[in-house]
C-alpha positions in Angstrom: 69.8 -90.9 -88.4 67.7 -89.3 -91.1 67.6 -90.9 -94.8 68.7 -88.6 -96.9 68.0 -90.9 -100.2 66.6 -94.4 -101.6 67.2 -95.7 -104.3 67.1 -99.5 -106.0 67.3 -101.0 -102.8 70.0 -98.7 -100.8 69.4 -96.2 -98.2 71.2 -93.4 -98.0 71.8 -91.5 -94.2 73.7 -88.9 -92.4 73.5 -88.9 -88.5 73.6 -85.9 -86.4 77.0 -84.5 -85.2 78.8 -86.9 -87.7 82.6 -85.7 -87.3 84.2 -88.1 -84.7 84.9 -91.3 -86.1 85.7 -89.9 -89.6 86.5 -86.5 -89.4 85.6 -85.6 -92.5 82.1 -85.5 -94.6 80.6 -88.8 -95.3 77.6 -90.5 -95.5 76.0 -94.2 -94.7 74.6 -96.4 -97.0 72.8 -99.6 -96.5 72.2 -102.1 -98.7 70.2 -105.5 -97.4 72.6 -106.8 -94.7 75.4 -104.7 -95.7 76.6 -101.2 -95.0 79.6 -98.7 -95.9 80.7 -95.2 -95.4 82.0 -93.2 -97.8 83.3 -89.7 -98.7 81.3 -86.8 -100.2 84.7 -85.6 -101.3 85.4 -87.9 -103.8 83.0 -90.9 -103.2 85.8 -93.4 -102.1 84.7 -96.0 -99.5 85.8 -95.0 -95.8 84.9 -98.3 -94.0 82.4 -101.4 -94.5 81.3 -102.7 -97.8 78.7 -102.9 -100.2 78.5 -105.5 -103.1 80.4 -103.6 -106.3 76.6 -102.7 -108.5 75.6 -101.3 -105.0 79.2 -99.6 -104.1 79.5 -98.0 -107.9 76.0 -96.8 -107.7 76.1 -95.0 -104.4 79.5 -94.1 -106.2 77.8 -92.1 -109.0 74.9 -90.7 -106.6 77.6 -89.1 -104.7 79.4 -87.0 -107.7 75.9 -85.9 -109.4 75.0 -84.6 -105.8 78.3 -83.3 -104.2 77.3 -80.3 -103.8 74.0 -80.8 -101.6 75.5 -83.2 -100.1 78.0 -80.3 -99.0 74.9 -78.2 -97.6 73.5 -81.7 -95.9 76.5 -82.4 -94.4 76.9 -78.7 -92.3 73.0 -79.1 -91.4 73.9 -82.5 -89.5 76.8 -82.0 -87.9 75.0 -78.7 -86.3 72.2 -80.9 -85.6 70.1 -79.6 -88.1 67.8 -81.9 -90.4 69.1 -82.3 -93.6 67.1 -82.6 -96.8 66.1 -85.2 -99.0 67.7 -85.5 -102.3 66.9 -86.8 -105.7 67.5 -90.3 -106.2 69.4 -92.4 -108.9 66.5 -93.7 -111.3 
């Protein structure tokens, strides 16, 4: 599952083939002991959870980066390695 981003303490990661479970694009993010999914679409939370400073920054790092995270998204699910991306500072 490559990291895609890092930022104040949460990783960012898409894995490989990605469509099963959710059907539709997404990404993971980790923060300490916690993780959530959520959409590229329109950066609602799929599953898990992440405290709310966490959730609303991932949140934000989602809409400013839709749109490579749109060109991520069809690299991994063909099994390609998607790229890095700029992080919240």
């Amino acid at each position: 599952m490559p990291t895609i981003a890092i930022f104040y303490g949460i990783r960012i990661m898409m894995y490989f083939y990605d469509t099963g479970k959710h059907n539709l694009p997404h990404i993971h993010a980790e923060y300490q002991d916690d993780e959530a999914v959520f959409s590229i679409l329109d950066a609602e939370l799929i599953s898990g959870s992440l405290p709310r400073k966490q959730k609303r920054l991932v949140q934000a790092w989602i809409e400013l980066h839709q749109e490579s995270l749109m060109v991520n998204w069809k690299l991994a699910i063909s099994g390609q390695e998607p790229f890095r991306i700029e992080p919240l500072r």
